[in-house]
PAGURO-80799 format. One record per residue: y, x, z of N, C-alpha, C in turn. Coordinates in steps of 0.2 Angstrom, whole numbers, plus 2048, in hexadecimal, padded with zeros to 3 digits. Atoms other than C-alpha are relative to their C-alpha. Example, Ala and Ser with C-alpha at 12.3 -4.5 7.8 and 13.67 -1.06 7.14 Angstrom:
2
   n_v   n_u   n_w   ca_v   ca_u   ca_w   c_v   c_u   c_w
   7FA   804   800    7EA    83E    827   806   804   800
   7FA   7FC   7FF    7FB    844    824   805   7FC   803
# end
This chain:
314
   n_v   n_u   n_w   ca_v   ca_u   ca_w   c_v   c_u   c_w
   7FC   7FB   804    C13    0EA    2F5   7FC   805   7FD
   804   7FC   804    C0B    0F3    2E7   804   808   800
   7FE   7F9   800    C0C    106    2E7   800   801   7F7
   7FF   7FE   807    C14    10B    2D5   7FE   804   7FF
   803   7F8   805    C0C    119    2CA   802   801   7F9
   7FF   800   808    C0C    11D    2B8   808   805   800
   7FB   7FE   800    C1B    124    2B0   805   800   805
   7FA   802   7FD    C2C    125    2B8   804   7FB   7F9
   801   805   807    C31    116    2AD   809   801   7FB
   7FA   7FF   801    C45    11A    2AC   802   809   7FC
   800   7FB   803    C43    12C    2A8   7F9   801   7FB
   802   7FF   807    C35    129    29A   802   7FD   7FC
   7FC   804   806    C3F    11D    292   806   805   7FC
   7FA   7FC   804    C4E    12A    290   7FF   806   7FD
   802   7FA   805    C44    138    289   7FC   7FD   7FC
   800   803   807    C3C    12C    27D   804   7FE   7FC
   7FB   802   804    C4B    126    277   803   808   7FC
   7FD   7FB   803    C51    138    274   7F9   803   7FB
   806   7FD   805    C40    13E    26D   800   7FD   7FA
   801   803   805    C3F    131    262   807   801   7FB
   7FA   800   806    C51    133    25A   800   808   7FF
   801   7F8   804    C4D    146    258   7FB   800   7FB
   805   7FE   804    C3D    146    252   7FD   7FA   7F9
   800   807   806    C3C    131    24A   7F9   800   800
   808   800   800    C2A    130    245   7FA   804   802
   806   7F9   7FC    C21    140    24E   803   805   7FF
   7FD   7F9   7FF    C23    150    253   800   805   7F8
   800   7FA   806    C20    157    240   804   7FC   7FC
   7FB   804   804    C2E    14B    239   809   804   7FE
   7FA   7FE   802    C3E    152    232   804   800   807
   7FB   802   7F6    C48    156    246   808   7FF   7FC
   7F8   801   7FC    C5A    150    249   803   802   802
   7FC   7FD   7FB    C68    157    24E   803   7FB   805
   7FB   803   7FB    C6E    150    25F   805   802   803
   7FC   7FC   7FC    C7C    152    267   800   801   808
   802   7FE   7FC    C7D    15A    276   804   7FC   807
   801   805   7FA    C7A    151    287   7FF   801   804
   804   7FC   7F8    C74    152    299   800   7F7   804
   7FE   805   7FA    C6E    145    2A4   7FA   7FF   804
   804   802   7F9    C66    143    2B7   7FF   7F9   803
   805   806   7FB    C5B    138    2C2   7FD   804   805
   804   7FA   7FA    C53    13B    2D1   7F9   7FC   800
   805   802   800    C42    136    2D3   7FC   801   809
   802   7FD   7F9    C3C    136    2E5   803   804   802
   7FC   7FA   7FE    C47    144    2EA   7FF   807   7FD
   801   7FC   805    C43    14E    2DC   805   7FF   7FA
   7FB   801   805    C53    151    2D0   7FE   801   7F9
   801   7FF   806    C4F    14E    2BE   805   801   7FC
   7FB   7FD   803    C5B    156    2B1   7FC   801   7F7
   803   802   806    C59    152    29E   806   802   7FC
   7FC   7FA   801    C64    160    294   7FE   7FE   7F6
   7FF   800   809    C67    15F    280   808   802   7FD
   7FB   7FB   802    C70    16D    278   800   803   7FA
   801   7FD   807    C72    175    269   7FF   809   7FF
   800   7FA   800    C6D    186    267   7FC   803   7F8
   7FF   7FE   807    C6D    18F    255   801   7FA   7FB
   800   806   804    C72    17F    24E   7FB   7FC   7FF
   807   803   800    C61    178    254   801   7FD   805
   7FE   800   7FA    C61    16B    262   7FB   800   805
   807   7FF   7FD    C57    16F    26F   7FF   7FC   806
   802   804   7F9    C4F    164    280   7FE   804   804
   803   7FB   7FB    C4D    16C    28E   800   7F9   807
   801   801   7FA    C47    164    29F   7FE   804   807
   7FF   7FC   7F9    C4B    169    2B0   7FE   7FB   805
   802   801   7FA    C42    164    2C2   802   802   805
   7FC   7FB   7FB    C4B    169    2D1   7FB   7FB   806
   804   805   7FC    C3F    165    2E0   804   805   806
   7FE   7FD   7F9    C45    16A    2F3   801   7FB   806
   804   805   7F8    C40    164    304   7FD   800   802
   804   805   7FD    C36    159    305   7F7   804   7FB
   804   7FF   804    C2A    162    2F7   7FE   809   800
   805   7FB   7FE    C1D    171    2F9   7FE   802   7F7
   800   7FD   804    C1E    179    2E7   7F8   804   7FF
   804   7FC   800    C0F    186    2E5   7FF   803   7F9
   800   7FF   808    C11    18F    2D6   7FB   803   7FB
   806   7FF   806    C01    195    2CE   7FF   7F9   7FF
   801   807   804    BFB    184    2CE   803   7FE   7FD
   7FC   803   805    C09    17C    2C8   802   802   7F8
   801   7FA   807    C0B    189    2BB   7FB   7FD   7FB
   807   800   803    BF9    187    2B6   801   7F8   7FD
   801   809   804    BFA    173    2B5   802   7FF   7FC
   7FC   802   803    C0A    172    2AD   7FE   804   7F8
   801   7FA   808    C07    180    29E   7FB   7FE   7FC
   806   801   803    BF4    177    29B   804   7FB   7FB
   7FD   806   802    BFF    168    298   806   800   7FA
   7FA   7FF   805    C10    16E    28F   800   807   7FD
   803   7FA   805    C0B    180    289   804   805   804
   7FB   7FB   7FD    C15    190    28E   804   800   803
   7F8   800   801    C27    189    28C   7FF   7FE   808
   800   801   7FB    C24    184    29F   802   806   804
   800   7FB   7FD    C2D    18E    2AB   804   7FE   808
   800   801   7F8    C31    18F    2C0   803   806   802
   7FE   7F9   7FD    C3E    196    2C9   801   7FE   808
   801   800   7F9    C3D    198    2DD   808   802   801
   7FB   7FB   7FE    C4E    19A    2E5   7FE   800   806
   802   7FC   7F9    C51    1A4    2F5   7FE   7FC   802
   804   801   7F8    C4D    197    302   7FA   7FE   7FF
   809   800   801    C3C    195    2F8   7FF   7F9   801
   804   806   800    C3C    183    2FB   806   7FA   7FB
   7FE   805   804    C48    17D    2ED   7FE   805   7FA
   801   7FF   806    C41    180    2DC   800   7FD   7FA
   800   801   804    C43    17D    2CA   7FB   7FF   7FC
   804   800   806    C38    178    2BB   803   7FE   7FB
   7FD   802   805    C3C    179    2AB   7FC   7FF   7FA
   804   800   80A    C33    173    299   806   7FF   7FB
   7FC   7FF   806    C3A    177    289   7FC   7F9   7FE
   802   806   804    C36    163    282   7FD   804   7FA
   805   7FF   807    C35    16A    270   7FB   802   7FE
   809   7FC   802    C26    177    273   7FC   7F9   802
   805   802   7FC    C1E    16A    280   7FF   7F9   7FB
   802   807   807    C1E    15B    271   7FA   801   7FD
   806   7FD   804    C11    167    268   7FA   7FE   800
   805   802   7FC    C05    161    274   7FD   7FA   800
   801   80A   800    C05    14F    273   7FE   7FF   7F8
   801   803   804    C01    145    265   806   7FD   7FC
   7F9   802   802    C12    13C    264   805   800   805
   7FB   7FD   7FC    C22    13E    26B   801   7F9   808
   801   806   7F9    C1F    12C    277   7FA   805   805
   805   7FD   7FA    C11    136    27F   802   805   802
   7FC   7F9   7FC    C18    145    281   806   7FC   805
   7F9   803   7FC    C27    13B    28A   7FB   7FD   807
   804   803   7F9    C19    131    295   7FD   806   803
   804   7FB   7FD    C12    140    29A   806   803   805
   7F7   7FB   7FC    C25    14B    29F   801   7FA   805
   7FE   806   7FB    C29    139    2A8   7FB   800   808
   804   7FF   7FC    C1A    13F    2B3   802   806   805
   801   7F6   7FE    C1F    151    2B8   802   7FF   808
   800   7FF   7F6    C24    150    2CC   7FA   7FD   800
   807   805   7FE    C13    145    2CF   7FB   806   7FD
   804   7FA   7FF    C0B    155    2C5   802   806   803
   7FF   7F9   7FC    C14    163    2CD   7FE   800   806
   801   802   7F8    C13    15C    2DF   7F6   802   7FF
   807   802   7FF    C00    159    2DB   7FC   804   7FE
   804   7FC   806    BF9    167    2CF   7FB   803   807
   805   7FC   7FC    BF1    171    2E0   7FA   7F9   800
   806   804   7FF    BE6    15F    2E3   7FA   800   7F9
   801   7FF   805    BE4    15F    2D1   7F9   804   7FE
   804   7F9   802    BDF    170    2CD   7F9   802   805
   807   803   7FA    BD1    16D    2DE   7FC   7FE   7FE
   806   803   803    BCA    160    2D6   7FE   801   7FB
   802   7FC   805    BC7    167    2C7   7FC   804   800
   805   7FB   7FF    BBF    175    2CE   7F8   7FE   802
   808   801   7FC    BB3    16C    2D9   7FD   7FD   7FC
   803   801   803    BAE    163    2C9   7FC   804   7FD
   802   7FC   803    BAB    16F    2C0   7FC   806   804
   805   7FB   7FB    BA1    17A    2CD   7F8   7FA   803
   806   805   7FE    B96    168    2CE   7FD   801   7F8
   801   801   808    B95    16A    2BA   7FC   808   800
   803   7F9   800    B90    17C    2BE   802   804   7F9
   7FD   7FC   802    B9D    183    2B5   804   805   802
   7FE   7FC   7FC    BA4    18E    2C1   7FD   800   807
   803   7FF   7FB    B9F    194    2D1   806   806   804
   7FB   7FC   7FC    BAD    19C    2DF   7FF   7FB   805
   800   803   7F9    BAE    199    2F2   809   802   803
   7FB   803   7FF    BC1    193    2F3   800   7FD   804
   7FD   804   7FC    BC6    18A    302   808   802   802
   7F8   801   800    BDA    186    303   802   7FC   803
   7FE   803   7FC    BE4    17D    30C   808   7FE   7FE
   7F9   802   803    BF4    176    303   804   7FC   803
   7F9   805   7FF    C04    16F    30B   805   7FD   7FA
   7FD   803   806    C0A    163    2FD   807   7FF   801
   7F7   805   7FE    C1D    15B    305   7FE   7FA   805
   802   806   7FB    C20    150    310   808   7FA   7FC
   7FA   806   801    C2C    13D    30F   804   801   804
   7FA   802   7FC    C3C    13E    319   7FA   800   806
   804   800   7F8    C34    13E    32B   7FB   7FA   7FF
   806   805   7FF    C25    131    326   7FA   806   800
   806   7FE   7FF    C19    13F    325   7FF   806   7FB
   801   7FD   803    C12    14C    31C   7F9   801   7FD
   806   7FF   804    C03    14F    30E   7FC   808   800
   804   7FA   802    BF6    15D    30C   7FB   801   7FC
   806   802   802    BE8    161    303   7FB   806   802
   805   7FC   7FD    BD8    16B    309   7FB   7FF   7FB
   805   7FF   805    BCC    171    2FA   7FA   803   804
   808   7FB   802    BBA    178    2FC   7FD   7FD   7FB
   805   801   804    BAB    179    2F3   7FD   7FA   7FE
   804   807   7FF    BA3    168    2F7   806   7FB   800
   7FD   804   801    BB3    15E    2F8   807   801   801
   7F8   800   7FF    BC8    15A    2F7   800   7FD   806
   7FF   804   7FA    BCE    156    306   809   7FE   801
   7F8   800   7FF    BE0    14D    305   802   7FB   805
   7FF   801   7FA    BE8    14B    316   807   7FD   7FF
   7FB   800   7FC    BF7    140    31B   802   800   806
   7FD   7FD   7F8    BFF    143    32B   808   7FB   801
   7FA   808   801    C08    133    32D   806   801   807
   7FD   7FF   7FA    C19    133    33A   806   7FC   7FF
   7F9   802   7FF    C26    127    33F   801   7FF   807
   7FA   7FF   7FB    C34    126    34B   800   7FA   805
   7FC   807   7FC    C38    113    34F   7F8   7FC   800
   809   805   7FD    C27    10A    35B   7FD   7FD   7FB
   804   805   807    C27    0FC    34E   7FC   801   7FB
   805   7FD   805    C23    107    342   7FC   803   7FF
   808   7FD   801    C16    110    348   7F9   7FC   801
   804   807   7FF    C0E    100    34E   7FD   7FF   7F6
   802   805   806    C0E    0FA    33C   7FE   806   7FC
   803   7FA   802    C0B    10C    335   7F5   801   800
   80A   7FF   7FD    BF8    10C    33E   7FE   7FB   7FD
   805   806   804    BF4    0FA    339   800   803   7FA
   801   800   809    BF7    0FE    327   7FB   805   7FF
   803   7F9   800    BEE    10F    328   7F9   7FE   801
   806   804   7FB    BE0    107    331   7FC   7FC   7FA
   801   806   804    BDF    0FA    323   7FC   803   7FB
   804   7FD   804    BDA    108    317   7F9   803   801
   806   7FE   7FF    BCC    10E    31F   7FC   7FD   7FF
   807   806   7FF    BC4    0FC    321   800   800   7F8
   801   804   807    BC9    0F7    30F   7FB   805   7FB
   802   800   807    BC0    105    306   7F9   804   803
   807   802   801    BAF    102    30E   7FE   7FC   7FD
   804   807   806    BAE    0F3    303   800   801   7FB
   7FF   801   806    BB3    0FA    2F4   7FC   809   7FD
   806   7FA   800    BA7    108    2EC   802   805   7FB
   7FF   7FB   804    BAA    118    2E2   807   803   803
   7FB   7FD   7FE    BB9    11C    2EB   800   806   804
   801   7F8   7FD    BBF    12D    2F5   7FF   7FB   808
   803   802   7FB    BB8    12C    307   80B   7FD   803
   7FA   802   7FB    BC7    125    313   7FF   800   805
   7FF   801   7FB    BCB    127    324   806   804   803
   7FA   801   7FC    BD8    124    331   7FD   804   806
   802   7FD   7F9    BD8    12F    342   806   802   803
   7FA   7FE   7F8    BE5    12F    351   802   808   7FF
   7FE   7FA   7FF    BEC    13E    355   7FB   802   804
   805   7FE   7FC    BDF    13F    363   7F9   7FF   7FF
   808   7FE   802    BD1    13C    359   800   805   7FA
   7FE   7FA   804    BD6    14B    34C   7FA   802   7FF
   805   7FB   7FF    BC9    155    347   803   806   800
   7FD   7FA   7FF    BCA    167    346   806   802   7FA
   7FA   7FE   807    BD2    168    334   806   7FB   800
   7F9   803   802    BDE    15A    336   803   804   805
   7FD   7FF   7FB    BE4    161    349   805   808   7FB
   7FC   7FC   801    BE7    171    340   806   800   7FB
   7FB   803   7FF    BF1    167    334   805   7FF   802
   7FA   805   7FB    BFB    15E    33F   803   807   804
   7FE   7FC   7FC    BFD    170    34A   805   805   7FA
   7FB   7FE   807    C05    176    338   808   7FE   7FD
   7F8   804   800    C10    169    336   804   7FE   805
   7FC   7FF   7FB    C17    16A    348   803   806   7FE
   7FC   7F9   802    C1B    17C    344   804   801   7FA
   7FB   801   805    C23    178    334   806   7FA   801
   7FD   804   7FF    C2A    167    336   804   7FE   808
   802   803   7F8    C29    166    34A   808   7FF   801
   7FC   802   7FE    C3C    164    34B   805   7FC   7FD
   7FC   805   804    C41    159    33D   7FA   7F8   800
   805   801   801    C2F    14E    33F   7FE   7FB   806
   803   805   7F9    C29    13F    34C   7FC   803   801
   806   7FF   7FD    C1A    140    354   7FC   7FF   7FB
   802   804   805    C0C    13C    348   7FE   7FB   801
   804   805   7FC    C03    12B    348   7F9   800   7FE
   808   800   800    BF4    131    342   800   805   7F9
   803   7FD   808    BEB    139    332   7FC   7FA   7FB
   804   803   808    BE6    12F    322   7FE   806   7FD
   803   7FB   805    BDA    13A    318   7FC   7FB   7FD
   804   802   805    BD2    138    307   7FB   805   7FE
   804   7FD   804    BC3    13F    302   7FB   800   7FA
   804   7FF   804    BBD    144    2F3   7FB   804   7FD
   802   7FF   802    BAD    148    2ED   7FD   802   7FB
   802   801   80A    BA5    14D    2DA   800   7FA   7FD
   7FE   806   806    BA2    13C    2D7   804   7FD   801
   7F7   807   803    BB3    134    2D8   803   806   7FF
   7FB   7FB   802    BBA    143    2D1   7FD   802   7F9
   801   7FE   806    BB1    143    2C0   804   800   7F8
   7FD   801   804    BBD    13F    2B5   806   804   7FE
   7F8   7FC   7FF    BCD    148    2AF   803   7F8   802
   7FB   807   800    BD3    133    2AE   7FF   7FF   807
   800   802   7FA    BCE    132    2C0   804   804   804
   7FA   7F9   7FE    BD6    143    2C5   806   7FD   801
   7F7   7FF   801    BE7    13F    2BF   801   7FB   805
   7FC   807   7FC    BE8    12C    2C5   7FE   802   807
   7FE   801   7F9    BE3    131    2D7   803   807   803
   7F9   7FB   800    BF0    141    2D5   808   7FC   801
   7FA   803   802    BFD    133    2D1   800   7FA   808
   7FD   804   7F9    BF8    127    2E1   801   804   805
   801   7FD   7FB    BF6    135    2EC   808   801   802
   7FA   7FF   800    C07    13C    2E8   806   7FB   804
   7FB   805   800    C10    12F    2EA   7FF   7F8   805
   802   806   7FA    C07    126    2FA   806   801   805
   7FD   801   7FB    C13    12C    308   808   7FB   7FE
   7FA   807   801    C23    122    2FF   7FE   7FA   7FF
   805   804   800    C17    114    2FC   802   800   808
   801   801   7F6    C14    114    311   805   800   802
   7F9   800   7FD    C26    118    315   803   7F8   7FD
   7FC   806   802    C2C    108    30A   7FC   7FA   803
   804   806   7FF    C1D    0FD    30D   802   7FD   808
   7FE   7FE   7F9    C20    101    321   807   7FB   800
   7F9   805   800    C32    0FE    321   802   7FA   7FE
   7FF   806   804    C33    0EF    315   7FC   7F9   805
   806   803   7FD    C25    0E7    321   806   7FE   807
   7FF   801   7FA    C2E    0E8    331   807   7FD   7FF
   7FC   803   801    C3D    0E2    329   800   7F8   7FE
   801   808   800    C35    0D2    324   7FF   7FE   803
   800   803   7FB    C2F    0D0    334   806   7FF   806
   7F9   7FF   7FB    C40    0D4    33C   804   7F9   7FE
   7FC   805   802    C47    0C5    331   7FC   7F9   800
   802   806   7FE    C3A    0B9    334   800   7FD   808
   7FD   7FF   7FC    C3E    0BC    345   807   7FC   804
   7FE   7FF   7FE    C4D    0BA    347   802   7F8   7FD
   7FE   808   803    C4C    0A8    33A   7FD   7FD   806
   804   805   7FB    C3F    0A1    349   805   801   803
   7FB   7FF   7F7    C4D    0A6    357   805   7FB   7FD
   7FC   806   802    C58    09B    34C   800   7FA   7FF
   802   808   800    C4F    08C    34B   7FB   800   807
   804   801   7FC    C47    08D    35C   806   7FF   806
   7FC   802   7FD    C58    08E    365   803   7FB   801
   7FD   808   800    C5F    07E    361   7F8   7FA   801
   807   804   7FE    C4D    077    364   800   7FF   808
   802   7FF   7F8    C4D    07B    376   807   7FC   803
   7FD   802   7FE    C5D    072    379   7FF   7F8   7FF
   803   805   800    C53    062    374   7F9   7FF   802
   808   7FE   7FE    C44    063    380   7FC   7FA   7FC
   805   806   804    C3E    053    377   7FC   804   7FA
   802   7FD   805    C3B    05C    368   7FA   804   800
   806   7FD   800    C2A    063    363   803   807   7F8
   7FD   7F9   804    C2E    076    35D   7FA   802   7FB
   804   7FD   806    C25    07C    34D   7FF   807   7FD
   800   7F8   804    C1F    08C    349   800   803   7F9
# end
């Protein structure tokens, strides 16, 4: 099962269809009047809202992000990433419980940006995968640029990104010398912590063979080190009554050299984000195939046994 990235493919389709019949050949092309519309999708658990209305007889786009739950906002950086990306018109409002929040781009400023109104569209089709992620981001950024010997600051953080429904929760740990991004893997039903650990396991082996990647490794709960335990002792006090036990920690680390890139950046902001539904489905989808091949052997193996002659085939 391949882990999807890239755009969300549903909601850049319908802000390029709208871009393109406002603006037709580019953002400095004679705009359109539309008329006024609204339409939502969810994205991961993230409410997407796509608003077209007319105000001074002008129509304007607006995008709205509602994130709550499962997701750890942090608002300087988000800020910072989003505004580098779409300019001022971005803006973040925290309601009381502080863990449902809002984002909003004004479309028509953030198109200024772009080149064309497809790219700007590919880009907004991005935005929960850059909101969720801007603290890893903004990390890696740093520590490149303190290897370029552009900067020079002694920052260590410790960011709580969200967690997946009860599979687990993400963090990320900046210093000087390296990113460090932590899952904190967790299910309920045996099966699937069994099949949880294999797979987890699998990543450690696989990226010794494969070179320039961020370090990986897998460690039990009992083999923790100090920074994961205090982790995991983090996520017990936040989570500890909605959250299984964990079945281990997957971490990635990265280095300057696998962080030299902005192209490297973004694309390992966009697997990172979007590993723990990745594992939840992979997981689940797994033990469901093995449930039903299971369950086809118990049906050809019954009527087998009532013919001892018969030679049973696995």
């Amino acid at each position: 099962m391949a882990l999807v990235t890239g755009p969300h493919r549903v909601l850049f389709s319908m802000l390029r269809k709208i871009l393109n019949e406002k603006y037709g050949g580019g953002q400095h092309s004679e705009e359109k009047r539309l008329k006024p519309k609204s339409a939502s999708l969810v994205d991961f658990g993230a409410r997407i809202k796509i608003i077209v209305s007319e105000v001074q007889g002008k129509s304007q786009i607006e995008l709205q992000v509602t994130f709550q739950g499962d997701y750890e906002i942090h608002h300087n950086e988000t800020i910072d990433c989003l505004r580098a990306l779409y300019g001022m018109s971005v803006g973040l409002t925290r309601f009381d419980d502080q863990r449902k929040v809002t984002i909003s781009v004004k479309v028509d400023d953030a198109i200024a940006h772009f080149d064309s109104p497809q790219s700007c569209a590919r880009s907004l089709s991005q935005i929960r995968v850059q909101a969720t992620g801007s603290p890893i981001l903004k990390a890696l950024s740093r520590m490149d640029d303190q290897q370029r010997g552009n900067t020079s600051t002694n920052e260590d953080n410790i960011y709580k990104l969200g967690t997946h429904g009860k599979c687990g929760t993400f963090h990320c740990i900046s210093t000087n010398e390296k990113v460090m991004v932590v899952f904190v893997v967790s299910f309920e039903d045996e099966m699937e912590r069994c099949l949880a650990r294999l797979f987890l396991q699998q990543f450690e082996v696989t990226q010794r063979k494969i070179p320039l990647t961020p370090h990986c490794e897998f460690r039990r709960p009992n083999q923790a080190t100090t920074e994961l335990k205090s982790i995991m002792s983090k996520q017990l006090e936040s989570e500890g009554d909605i959250m299984p036990p964990p079945v281990g920690c997957l971490s990635f680390t990265f280095f300057p050299s696998s962080a030299a890139s902005e192209e490297r950046r973004l694309k390992a902001v966009d697997l990172l984000v979007n590993f723990l539904p990745y594992m939840n489905r992979h997981v689940k989808s797994t033990k469901s195939m093995m449930l039903n091949s299971m369950r086809s052997k118990r049906s050809d193996l019954l009527p087998s046994m009532q013919e001892p002659a018969t030679l049973i085939s696995w």
